[in-house]
C-alpha positions, 0 to 999 in steps of 0.5 A: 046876486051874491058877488058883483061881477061889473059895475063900480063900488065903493072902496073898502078903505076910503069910499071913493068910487071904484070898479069893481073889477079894479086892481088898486083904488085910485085915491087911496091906493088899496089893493082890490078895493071893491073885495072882489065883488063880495062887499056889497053882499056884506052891506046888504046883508046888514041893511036886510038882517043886521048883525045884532039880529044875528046875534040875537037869533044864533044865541036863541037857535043854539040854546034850543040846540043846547035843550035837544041835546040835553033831552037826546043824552038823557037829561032833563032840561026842568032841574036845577036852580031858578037861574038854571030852569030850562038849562043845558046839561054838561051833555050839551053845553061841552058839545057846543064849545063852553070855555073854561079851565077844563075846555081851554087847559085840560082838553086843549080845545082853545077855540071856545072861547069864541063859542062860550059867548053865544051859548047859556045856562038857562031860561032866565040866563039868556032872557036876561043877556039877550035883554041887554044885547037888544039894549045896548047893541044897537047903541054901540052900532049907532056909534061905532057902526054894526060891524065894528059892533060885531068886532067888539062883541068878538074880542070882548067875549075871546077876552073875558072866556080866556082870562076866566079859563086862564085864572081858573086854571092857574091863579086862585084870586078873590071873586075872579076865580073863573070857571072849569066851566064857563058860558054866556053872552054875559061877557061881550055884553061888558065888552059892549059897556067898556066901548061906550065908556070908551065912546065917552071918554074919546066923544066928550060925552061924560053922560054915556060914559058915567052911564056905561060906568054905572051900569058895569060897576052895578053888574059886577058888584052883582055879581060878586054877591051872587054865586055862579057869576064868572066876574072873571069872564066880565072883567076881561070882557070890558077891558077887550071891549075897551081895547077893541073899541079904542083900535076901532076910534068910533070918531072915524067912520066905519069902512067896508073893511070892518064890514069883511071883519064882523063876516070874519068874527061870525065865520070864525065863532061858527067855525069854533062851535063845528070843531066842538061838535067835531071833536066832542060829540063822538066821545060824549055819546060813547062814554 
């Protein structure tokens, strides 16, 4: 059953019981609080699948995308560097919606930076990042709860890919150059850092914020010695993921709403690779 039709739900805002056919929660005053019937699909769905599985199997399903394409345009997914073995061509990764100066201020396609953070560059690139994905995922959905993680994910990787672009394209700063082009859950994954040092700091906790600290400073002190790192990318995704977490408060509990927004973040990141596709596809296999 996609939609409940009768029967009573909880309310989105404040969890009281409600019809759901009702026009206003009675204890809150919420307008439509049982989201016309679609909110138990979307908690179903977390409790069946979970939203941290989602990312894990769309970062994997569109890498392999990534590699089809790349052999359909004449590529070859087998050269490169060790960090780029089994990696995408530029084929590929401007057809799925990799974020960057070009992307963003050239072409004008602004909605990858929605995309960027689900596609990579290589084998190693995405074992790594889906490494701390299946890390620290579901400790920041234990504490903020897995739609709010989703959230965070979100706005952390928007953040980071635009900061990246945007300093590309207009600024020449020591290591936070960004990128003409630029890609990889890198990004939300600091933004995942910066809400659990949030988490500290506003649960008391120094243990998970000194942590969080640590495990950021040691990636971008990495990262500015290792070439081909986007510490642009990683900066402004711990700073959205701080941000976002701070609008989120892990102290309250998690509502139906944050659940209608982690569907919003996926929809609009699926949205964001079919107008890539779209609007690129065309013109690359016509060159």
């Amino acid at each position: 059953m996609f939609r409940q039709r009768t029967g009573s739900v909880v309310c989105a805002s404040c969890g009281s019981l409600v019809g759901v056919n009702d026009e206003t929660c009675y204890s809150c005053g919420r307008r439509n609080p049982g989201l016309w019937g679609f909110g138990p699909v979307l908690r179903r769905f977390e409790n069946e699948f979970g939203f941290t599985t989602a990312i894990l199997y769309g970062c994997g399903g569109l890498y392999a995308l990534s590699l089809l394409l790349t052999v359909l345009s004449g590529g070859t997914p087998f050269s490169g560097s060790i960090f780029a073995i089994l990696g995408p061509n530029a084929f590929a990764y401007e057809v799925l919606g990799a974020a960057g100066a070009i992307p963003v201020f050239v072409e004008g396609r602004w909605w990858t930076i929605l995309s960027a953070g689900w596609l990579h560059a290589g084998a190693l690139h995405i074992l790594l990042n889906l490494m701390w994905v299946r890390q620290l995922g579901p400790a920041v959905a234990d504490m903020y709860g897995s739609a709010r993680m989703v959230i965070i994910y979100t706005i952390s990787s928007a953040a980071g890919f635009l900061l990246s672009s945007f300093l590309a394209a207009h600024a020449a700063i020591p290591f936070l150059s960004g990128g003409s082009y630029t890609l990889g859950a890198s990004a939300p994954i600091f933004g995942l850092l910066g809400a659990l040092v949030h988490y500290g700091r506003r649960g008391g906790s120094s243990a998970i914020r000194s942590t969080a600290m640590s495990y950021a400073i040691t990636m971008f002190m990495f990262g500015i010695f290792m070439p081909g790192i986007d510490n642009a990318a990683h900066l402004g995704g711990f700073v959205g993921g701080y941000l976002a977490s701070k609008w989120l408060d892990p102290l309250k509990r998690e509502r139906m709403d944050h659940f209608v927004g982690a569907a919003v973040c996926l929809f609009a990141t699926a949205l964001a690779i079919v107008a890539s596709l779209v609007t690129t596809l065309p013109l690359l296999f016509g060159r």
